[in-house]
C-alpha positions as CSV (number, residue, x, y, z in Angstrom):
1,X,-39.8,45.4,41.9
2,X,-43.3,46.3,40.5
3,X,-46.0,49.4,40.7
4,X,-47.6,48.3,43.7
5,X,-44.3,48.0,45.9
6,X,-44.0,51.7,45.3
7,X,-47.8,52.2,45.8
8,X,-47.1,51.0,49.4
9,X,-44.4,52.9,49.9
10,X,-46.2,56.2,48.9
11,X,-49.3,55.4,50.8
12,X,-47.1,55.0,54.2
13,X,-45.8,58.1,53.1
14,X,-48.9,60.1,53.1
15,X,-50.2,58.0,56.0
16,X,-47.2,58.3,57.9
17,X,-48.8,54.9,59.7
18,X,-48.3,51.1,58.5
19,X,-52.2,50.0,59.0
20,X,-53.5,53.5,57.4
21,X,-51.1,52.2,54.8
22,X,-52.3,49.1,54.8
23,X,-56.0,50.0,54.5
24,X,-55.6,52.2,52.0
25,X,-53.7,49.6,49.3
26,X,-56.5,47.0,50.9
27,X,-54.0,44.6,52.0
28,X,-52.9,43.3,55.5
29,X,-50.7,45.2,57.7
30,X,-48.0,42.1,57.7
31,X,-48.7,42.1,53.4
32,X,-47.9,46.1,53.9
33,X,-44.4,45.4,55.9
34,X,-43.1,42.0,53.7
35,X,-43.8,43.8,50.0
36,X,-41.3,46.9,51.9
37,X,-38.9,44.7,52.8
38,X,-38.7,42.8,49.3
39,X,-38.1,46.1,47.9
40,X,-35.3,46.8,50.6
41,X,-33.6,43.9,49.8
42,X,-33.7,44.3,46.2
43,X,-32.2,47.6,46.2
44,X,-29.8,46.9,49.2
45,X,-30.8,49.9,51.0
46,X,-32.6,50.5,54.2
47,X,-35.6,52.7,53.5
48,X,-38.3,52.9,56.7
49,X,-36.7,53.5,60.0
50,X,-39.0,51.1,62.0
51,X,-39.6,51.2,66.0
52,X,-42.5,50.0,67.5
53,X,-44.4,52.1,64.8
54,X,-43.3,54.0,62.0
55,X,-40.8,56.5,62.3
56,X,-39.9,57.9,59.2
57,X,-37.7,57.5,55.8
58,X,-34.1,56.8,56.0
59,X,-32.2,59.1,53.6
60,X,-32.0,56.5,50.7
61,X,-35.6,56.1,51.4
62,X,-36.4,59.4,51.0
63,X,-34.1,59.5,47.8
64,X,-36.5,56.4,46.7
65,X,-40.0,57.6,47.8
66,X,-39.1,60.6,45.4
67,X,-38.0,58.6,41.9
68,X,-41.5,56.2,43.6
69,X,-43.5,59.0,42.5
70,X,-42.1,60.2,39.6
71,X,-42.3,56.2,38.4
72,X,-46.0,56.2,39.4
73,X,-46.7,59.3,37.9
74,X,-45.4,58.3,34.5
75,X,-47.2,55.0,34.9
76,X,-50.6,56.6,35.4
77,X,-50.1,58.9,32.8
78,X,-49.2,56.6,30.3
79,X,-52.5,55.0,31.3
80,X,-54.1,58.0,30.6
81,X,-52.5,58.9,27.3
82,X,-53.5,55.3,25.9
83,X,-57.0,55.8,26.6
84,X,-57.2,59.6,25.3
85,X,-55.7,58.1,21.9
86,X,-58.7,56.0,21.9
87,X,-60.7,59.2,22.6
88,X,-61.4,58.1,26.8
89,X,-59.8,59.7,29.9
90,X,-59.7,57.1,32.4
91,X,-57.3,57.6,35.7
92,X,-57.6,59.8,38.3
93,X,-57.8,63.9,37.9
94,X,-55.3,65.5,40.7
95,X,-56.5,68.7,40.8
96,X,-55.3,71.5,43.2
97,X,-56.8,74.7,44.4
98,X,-56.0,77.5,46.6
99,X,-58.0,78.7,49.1
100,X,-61.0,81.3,48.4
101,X,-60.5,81.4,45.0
102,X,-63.8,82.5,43.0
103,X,-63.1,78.8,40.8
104,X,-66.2,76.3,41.8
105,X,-64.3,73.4,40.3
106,X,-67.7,71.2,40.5
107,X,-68.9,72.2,36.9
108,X,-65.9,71.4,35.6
109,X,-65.9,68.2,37.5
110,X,-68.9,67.1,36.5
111,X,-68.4,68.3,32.9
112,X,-65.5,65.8,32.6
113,X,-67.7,63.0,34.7
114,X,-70.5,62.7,32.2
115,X,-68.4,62.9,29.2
116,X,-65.9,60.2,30.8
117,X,-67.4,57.7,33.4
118,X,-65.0,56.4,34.1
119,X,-62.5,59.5,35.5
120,X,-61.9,60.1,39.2
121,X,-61.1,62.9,41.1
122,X,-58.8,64.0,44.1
123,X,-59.0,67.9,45.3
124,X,-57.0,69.5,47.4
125,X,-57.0,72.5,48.8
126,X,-53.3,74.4,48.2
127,X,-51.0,77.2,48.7
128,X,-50.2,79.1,45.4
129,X,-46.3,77.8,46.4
130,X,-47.7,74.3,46.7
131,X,-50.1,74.4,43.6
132,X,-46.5,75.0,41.9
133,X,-44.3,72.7,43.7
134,X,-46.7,69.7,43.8
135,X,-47.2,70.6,40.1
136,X,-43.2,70.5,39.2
137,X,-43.3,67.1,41.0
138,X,-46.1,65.7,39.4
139,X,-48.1,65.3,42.4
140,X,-51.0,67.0,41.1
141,X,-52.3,67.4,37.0
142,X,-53.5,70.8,37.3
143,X,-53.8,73.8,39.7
144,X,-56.3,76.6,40.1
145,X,-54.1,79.8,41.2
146,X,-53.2,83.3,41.1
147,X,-51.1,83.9,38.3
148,X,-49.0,86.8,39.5
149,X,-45.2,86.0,39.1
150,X,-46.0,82.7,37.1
151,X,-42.7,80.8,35.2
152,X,-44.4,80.9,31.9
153,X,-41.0,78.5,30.7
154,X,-41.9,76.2,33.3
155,X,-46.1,76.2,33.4
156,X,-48.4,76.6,30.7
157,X,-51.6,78.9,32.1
158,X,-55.4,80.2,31.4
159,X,-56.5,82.9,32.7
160,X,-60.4,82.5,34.1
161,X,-60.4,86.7,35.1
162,X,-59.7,88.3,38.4
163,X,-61.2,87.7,41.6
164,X,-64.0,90.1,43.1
165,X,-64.3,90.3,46.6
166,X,-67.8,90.8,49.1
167,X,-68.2,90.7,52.4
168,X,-69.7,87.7,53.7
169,X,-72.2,88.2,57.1
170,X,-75.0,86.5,58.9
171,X,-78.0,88.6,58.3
172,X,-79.3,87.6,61.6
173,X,-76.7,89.8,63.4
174,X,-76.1,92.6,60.7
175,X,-77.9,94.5,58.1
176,X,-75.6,96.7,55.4
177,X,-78.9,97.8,52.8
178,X,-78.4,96.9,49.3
179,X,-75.3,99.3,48.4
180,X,-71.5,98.3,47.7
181,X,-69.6,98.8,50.9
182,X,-66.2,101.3,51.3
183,X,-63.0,99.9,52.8
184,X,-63.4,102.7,55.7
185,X,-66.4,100.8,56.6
186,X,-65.1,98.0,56.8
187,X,-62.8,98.8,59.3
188,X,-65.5,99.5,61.6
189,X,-67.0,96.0,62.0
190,X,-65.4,93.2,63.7
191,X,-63.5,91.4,61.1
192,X,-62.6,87.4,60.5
193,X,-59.4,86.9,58.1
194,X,-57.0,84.5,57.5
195,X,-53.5,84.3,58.4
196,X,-51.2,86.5,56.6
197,X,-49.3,84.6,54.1
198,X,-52.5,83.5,51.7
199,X,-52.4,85.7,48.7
200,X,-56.6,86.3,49.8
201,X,-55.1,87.8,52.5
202,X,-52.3,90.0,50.6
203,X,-54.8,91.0,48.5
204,X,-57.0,92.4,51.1
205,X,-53.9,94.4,53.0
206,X,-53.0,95.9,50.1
207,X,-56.5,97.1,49.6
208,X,-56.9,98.4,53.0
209,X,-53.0,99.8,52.9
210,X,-53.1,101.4,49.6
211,X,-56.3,103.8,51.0
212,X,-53.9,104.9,54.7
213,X,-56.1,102.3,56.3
214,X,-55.1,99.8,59.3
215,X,-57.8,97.1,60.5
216,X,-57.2,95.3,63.6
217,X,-59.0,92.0,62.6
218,X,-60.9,90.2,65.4
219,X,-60.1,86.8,63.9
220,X,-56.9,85.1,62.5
221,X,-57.1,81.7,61.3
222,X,-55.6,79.4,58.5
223,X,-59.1,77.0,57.7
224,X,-61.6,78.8,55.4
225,X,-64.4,76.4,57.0
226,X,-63.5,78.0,60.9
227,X,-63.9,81.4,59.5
228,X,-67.4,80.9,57.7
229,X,-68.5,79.1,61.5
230,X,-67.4,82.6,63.3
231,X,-69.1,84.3,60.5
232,X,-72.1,82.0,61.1
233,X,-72.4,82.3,64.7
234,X,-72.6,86.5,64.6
235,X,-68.6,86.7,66.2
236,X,-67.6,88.8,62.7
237,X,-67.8,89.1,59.5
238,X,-65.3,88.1,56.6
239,X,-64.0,89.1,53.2
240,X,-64.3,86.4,50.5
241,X,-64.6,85.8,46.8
242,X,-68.2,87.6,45.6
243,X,-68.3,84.9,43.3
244,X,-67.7,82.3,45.4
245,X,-70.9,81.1,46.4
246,X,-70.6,81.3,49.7
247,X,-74.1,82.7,50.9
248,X,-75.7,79.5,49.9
249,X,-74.1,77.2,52.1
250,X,-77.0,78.6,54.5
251,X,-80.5,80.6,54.1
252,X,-78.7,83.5,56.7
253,X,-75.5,84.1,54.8
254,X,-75.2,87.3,52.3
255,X,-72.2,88.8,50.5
256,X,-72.5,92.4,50.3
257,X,-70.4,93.9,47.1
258,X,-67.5,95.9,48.3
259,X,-66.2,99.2,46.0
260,X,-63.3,98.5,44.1
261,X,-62.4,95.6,45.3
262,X,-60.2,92.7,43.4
263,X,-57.4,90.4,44.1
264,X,-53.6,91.8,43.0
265,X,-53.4,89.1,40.0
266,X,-56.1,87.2,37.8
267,X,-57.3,83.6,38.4
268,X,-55.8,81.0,36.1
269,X,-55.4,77.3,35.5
270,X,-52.3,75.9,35.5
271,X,-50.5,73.0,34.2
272,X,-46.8,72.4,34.0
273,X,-45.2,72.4,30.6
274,X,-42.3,69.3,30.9
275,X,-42.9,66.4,29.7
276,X,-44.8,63.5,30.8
277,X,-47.8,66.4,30.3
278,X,-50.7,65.1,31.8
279,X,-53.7,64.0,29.1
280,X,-56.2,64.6,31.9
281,X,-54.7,68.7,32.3
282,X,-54.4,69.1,28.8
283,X,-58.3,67.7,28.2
284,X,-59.3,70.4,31.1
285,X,-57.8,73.4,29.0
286,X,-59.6,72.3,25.7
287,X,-62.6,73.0,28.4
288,X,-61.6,76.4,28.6
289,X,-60.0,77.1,25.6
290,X,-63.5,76.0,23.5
291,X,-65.4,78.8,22.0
């Protein structure tokens, strides 16, 4: 058994496909399926149900996939912690963050970029429940999230201050003056939101609640990037971070300040506190925790 056999076996994981798989170790589909089977005959256990494509992990395999990570994990962080006792952060950064935060993670990623060359980085965008999970699991290094009901015995935090919120319009279809808007405004225009579920969205109903107020949104969806193209094309307007820097993805966008209006908890980063801690993490709070 070595680090790459569990490599493969991760990437058909994520691929769920065994020439996605394939491609992404850059080997041959036929390398792909023989390295598998070595490993299933060294263990003795069955662990890809195989048809005439892939059809998922038998339940040794999934017992397997999981310790696969947890080996990789350790293996890549003990990479990393070599080269930060030599003062370099090498390895890839797993970062994730939830949706319409007010974070812009690129400063920080290009902060860590020209200090280490040699660092890569993977982003995702994640639940507050995934953030956490994926954290436990050492799927990702560090998580951008809301920090309301945070384990402080089980993650270590840093609070980057609360979210603000605006709403975002295409000035080519409206025109709200230069004044903060109310919440009983609000619930005049034809808004865009995302599904409930997202603490974004919690945040907002309990803004709109707490005041006796019930908006019948125009617009449900789960993708942040499908509500900024309704927002675009003049079918509603939206509620997002003020801070986010939304209105300059185009010259017609604006976010207009709304009155008292925050997310229920801060903004924090997040790291988990058992050990293997990741180097890379831990480098990204001395960021934030420098004068």
């Amino acid at each position: 058994m070595d680090i790459k056999q569990l490599k493969f076996l991760i990437a058909l994981d994520e691929t769920r496909h065994f020439g996605q798989a394939a491609a992404r170790c850059h080997i041959t589909q036929p390398t792909l399926s023989m390295r598998l089977r070595n490993l299933e005959e060294e263990l003795d256990l069955p662990l890809v149900k195989r048809g005439q494509r892939f059809e998922g992990f038998t339940a040794p395999g999934e017992r397997v996939l999981a310790w696969a990570r947890t080996v990789l994990a350790a293996y890549d962080g003990l990479q990393a912690e070599a080269a930060a006792c030599r003062g370099h952060l090498v390895g890839t950064l797993r970062l994730g963050v939830v949706p319409l935060s007010s974070f812009d993670p690129v400063p920080l990623l290009h902060t860590l970029h020209g200090e280490h060359p040699n660092l890569r980085f993977e982003l995702s965008s994640l639940s507050s429940e995934q953030i956490l999970e994926q954290l436990a699991s050492n799927r990702i290094d560090l998580g951008v999230s809301f920090l309301e009901r945070l384990d402080q015995e089980r993650f270590e935090s840093r609070a980057l201050g609360e979210t603000r919120m605006g709403l975002l319009f295409d000035q080519r279809h409206y025109d709200f003056g230069e004044q903060a808007l109310s919440w009983e405004a609000l619930t005049e225009l034809p808004l865009g939101m995302l599904t409930t579920g997202m603490h974004f969205r919690q945040s907002i109903d309990h803004n709109f609640h707490s005041r006796g107020l019930a908006p019948q949104p125009l617009l449900q969806t789960d993708a942040v990037h499908q509500l900024i193209q309704a927002v675009h094309g003049g079918l509603c307007c939206a509620i997002m971070p003020l801070a986010g820097g939304l209105e300059g993805l185009t010259e017609h966008l604006r976010l207009q300040p709304i009155a008292e209006a925050h997310t229920l908890a801060p903004l924090g980063l997040i790291m988990r506190r058992a050990a293997p801690r990741s180097a890379l993490a831990e480098a990204c709070f001395k960021l934030y925790d420098a004068p």
